[in-house]
N, CA, C and O atoms as a CHARMM CRD file, in Angstrom:
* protein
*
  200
    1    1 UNK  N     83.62500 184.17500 148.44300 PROA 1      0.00000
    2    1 UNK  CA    83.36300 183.88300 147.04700 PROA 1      0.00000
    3    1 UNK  C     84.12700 184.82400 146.12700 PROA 1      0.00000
    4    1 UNK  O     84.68100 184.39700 145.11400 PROA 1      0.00000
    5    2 UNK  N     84.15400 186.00300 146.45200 PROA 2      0.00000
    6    2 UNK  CA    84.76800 186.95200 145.58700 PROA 2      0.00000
    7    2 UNK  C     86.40600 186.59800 145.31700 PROA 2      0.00000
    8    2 UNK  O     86.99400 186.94100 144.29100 PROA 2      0.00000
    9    3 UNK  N     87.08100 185.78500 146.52300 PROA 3      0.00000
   10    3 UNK  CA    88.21800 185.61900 146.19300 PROA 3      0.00000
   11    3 UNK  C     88.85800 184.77700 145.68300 PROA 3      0.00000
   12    3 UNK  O     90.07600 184.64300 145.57100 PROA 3      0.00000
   13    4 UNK  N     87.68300 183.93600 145.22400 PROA 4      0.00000
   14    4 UNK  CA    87.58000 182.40700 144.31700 PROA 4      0.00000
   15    4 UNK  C     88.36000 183.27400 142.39400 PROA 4      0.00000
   16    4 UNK  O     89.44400 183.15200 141.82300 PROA 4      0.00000
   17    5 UNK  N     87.61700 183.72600 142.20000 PROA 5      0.00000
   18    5 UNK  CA    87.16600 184.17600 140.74900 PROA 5      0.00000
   19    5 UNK  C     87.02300 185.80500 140.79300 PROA 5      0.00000
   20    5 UNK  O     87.82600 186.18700 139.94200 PROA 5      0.00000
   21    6 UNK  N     86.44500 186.85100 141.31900 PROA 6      0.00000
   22    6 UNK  CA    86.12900 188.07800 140.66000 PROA 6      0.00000
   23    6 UNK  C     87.30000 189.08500 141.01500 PROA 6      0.00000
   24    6 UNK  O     87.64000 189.92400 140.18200 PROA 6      0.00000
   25    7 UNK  N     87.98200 188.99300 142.38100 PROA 7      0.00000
   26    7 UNK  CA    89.05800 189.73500 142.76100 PROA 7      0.00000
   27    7 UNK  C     89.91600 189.07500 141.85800 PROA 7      0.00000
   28    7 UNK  O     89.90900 189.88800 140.93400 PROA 7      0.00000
   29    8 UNK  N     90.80700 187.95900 141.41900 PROA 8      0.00000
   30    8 UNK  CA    91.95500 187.67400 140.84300 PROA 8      0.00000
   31    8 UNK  C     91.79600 188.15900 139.36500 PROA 8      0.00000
   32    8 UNK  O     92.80200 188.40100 138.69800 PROA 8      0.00000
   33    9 UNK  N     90.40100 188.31600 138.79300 PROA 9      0.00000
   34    9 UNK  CA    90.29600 188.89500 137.69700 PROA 9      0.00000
   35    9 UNK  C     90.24900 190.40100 137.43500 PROA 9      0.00000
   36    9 UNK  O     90.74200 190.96000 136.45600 PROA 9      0.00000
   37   10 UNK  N     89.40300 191.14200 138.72300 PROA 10     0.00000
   38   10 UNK  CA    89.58500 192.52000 138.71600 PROA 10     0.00000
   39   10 UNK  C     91.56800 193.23200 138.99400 PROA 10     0.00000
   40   10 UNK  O     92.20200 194.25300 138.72400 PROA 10     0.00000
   41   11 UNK  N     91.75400 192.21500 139.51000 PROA 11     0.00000
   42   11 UNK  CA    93.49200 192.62400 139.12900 PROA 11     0.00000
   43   11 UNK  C     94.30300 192.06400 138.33100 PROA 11     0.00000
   44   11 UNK  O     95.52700 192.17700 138.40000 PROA 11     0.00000
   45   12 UNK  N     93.73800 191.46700 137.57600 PROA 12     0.00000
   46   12 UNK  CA    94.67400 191.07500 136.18100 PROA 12     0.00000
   47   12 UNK  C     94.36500 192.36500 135.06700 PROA 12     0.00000
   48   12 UNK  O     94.97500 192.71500 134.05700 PROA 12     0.00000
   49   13 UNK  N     93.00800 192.94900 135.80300 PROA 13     0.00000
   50   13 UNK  CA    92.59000 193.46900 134.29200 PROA 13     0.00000
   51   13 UNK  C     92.67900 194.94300 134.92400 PROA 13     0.00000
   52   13 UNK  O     91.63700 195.20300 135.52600 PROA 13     0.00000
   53   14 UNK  N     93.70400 196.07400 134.96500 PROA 14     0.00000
   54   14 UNK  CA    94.28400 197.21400 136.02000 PROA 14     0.00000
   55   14 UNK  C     93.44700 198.79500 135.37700 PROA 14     0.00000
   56   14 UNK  O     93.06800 199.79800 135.98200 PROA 14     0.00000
   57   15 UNK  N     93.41100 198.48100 134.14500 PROA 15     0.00000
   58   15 UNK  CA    92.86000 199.47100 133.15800 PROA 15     0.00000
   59   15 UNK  C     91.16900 199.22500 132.71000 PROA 15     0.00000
   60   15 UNK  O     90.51500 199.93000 131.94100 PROA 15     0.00000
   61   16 UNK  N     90.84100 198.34000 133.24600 PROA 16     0.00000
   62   16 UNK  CA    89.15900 197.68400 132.81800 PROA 16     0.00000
   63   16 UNK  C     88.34000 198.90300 134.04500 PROA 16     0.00000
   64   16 UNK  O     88.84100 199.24400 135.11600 PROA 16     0.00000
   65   17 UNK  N     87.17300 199.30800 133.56300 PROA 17     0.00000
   66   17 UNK  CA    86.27500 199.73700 133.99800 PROA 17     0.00000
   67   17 UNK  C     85.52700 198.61000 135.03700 PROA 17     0.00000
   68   17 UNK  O     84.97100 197.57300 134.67500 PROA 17     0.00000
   69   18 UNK  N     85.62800 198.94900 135.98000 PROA 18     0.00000
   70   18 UNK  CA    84.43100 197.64300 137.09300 PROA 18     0.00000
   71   18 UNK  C     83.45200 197.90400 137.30900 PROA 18     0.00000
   72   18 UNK  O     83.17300 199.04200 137.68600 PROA 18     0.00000
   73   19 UNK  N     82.43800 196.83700 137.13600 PROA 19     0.00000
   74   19 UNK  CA    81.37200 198.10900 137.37300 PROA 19     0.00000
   75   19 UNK  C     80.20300 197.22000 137.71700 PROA 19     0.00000
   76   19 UNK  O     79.75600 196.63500 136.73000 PROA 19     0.00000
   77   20 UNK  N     79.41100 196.89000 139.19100 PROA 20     0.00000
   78   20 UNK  CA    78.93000 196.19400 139.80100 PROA 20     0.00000
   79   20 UNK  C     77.56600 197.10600 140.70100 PROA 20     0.00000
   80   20 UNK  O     77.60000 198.18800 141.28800 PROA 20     0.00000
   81   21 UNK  N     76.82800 196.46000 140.56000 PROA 21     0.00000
   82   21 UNK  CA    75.15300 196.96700 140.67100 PROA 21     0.00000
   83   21 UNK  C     75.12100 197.49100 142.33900 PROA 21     0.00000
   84   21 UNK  O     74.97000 198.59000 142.87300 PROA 21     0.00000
   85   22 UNK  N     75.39200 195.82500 142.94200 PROA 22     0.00000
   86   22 UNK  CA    75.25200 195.91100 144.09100 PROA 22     0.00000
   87   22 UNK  C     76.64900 197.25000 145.13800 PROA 22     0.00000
   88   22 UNK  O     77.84800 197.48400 144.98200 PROA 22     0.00000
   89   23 UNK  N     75.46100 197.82500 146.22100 PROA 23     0.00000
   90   23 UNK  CA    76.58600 197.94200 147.18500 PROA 23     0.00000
   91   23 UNK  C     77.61900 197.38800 147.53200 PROA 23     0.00000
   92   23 UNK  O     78.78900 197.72900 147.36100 PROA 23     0.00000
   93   24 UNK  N     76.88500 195.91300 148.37400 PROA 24     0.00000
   94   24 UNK  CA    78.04300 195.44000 149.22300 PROA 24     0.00000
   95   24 UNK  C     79.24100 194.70200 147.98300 PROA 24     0.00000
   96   24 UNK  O     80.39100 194.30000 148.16000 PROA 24     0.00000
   97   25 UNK  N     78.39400 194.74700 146.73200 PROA 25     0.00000
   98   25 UNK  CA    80.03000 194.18900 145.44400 PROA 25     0.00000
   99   25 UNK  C     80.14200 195.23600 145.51100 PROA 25     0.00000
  100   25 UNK  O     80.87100 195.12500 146.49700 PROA 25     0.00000
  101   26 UNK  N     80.06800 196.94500 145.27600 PROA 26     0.00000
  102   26 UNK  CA    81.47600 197.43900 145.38500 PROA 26     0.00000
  103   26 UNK  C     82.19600 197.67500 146.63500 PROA 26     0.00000
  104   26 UNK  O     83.29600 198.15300 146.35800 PROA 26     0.00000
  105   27 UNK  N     82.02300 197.52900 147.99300 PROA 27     0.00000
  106   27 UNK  CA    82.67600 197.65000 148.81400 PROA 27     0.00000
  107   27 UNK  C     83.19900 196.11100 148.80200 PROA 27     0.00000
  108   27 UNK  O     83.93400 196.04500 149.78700 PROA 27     0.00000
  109   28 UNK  N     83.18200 195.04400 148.26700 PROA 28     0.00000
  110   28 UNK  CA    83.95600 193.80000 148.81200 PROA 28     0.00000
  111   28 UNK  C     84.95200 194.08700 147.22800 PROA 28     0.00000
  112   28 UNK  O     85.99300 193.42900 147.24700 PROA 28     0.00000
  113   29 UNK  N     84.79700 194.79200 146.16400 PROA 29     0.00000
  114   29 UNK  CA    85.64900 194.82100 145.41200 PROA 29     0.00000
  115   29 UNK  C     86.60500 196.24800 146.12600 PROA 29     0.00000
  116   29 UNK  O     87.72600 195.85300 146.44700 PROA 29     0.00000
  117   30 UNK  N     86.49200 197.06200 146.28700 PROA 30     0.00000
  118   30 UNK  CA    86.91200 198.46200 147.26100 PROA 30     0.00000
  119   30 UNK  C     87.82500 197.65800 147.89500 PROA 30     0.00000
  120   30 UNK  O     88.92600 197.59400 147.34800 PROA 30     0.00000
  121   31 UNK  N     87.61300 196.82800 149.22000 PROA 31     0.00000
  122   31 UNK  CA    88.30700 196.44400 150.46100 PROA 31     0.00000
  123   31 UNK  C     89.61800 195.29000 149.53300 PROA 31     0.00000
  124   31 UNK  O     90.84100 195.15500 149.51000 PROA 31     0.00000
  125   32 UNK  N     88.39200 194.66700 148.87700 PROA 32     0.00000
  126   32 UNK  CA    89.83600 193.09400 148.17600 PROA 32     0.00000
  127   32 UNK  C     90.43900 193.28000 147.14100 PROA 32     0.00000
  128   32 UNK  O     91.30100 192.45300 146.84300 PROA 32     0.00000
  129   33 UNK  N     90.20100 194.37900 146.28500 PROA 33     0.00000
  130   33 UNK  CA    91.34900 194.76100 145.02800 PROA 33     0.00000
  131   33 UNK  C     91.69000 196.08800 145.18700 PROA 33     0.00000
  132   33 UNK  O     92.25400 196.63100 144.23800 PROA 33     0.00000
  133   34 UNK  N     91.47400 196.70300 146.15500 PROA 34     0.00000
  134   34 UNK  CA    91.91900 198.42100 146.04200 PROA 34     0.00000
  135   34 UNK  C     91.80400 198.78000 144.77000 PROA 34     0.00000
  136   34 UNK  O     92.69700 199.10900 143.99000 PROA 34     0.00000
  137   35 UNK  N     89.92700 198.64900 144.49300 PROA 35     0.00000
  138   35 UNK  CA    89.76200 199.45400 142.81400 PROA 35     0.00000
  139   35 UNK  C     88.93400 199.84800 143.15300 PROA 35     0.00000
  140   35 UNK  O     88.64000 199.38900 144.25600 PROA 35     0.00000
  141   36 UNK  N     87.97600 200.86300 142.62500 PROA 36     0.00000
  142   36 UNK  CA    86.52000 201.78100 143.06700 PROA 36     0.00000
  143   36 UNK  C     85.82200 200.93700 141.68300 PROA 36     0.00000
  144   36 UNK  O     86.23300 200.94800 140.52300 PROA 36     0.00000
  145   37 UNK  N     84.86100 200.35800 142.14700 PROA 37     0.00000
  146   37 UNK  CA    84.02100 199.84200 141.33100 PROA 37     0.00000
  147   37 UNK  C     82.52900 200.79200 141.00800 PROA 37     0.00000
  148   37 UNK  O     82.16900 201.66000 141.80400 PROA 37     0.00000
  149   38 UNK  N     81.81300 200.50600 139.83600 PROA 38     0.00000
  150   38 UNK  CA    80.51300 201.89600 139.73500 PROA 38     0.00000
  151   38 UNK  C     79.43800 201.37800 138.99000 PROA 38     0.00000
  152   38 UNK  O     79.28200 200.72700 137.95700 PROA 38     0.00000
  153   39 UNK  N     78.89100 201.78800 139.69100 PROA 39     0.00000
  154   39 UNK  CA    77.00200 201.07200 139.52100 PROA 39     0.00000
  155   39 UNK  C     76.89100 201.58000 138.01800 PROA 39     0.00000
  156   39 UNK  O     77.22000 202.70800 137.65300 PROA 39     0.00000
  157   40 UNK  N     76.29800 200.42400 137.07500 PROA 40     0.00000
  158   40 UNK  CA    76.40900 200.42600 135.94400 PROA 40     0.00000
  159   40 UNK  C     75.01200 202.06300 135.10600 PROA 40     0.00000
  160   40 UNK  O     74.94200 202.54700 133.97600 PROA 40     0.00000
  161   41 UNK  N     74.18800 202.35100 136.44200 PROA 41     0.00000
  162   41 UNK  CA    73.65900 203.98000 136.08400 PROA 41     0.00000
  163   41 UNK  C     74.70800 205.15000 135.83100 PROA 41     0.00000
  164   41 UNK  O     74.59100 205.97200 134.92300 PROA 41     0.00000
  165   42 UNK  N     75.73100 205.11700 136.74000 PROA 42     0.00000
  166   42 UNK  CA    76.50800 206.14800 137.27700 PROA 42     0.00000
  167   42 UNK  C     77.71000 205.81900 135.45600 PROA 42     0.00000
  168   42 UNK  O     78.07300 206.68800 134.66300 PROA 42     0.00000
  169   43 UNK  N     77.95100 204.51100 135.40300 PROA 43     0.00000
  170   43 UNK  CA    78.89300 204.68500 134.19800 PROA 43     0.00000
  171   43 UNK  C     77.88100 205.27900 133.21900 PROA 43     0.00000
  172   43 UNK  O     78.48700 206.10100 132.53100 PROA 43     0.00000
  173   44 UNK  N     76.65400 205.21400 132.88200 PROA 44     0.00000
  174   44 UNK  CA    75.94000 205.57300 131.36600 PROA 44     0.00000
  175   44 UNK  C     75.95800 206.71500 131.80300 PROA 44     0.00000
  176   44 UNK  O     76.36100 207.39900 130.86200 PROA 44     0.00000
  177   45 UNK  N     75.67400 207.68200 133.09000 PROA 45     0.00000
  178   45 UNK  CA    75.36400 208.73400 133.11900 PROA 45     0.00000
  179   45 UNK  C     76.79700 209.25600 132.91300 PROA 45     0.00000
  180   45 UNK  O     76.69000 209.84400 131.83600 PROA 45     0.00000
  181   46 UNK  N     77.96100 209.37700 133.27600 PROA 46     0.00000
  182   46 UNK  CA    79.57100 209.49600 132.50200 PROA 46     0.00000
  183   46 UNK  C     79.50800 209.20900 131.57100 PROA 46     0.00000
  184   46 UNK  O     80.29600 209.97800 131.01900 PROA 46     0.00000
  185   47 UNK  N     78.97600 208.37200 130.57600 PROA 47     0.00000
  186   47 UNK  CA    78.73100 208.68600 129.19000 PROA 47     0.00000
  187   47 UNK  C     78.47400 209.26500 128.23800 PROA 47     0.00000
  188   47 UNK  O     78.99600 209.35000 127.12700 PROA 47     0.00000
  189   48 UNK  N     77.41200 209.78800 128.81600 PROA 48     0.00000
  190   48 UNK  CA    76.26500 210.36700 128.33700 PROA 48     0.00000
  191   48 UNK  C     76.73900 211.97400 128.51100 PROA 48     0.00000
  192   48 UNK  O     76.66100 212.75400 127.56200 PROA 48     0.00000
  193   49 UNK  N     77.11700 212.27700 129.50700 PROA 49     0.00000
  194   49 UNK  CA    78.19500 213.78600 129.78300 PROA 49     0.00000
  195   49 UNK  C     79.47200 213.79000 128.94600 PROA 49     0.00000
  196   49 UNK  O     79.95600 214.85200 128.55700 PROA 49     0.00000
  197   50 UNK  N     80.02400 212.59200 128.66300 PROA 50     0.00000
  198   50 UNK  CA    81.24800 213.10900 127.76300 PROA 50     0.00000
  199   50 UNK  C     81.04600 213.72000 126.33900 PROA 50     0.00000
  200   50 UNK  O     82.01900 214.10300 125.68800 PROA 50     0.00000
């Protein structure tokens, strides 16, 4: 499914923040776009520190 729609978009978009709840979405985004994707806690808490 991911390679229908969410991988062809996570590499159009090279500079976009990814950022996906589940584990196994960031390891199937990890393995199929070579991007580190981040649980949407972990981005507010990088927020919140800058």
């Amino acid at each position: 499914m991911a390679e229908l729609s969410l991988l062809p978009s996570v590499g159009q978009q090279p500079d976009a923040i990814v950022v996906a709840d589940g584990t196994s979405c960031r390891h199937q985004i990890r393995d199929g776009a070579q991007r580190e994707a981040v649980h949407v806690a972990v981005l507010l808490a990088r927020q919140l520190q800058a």
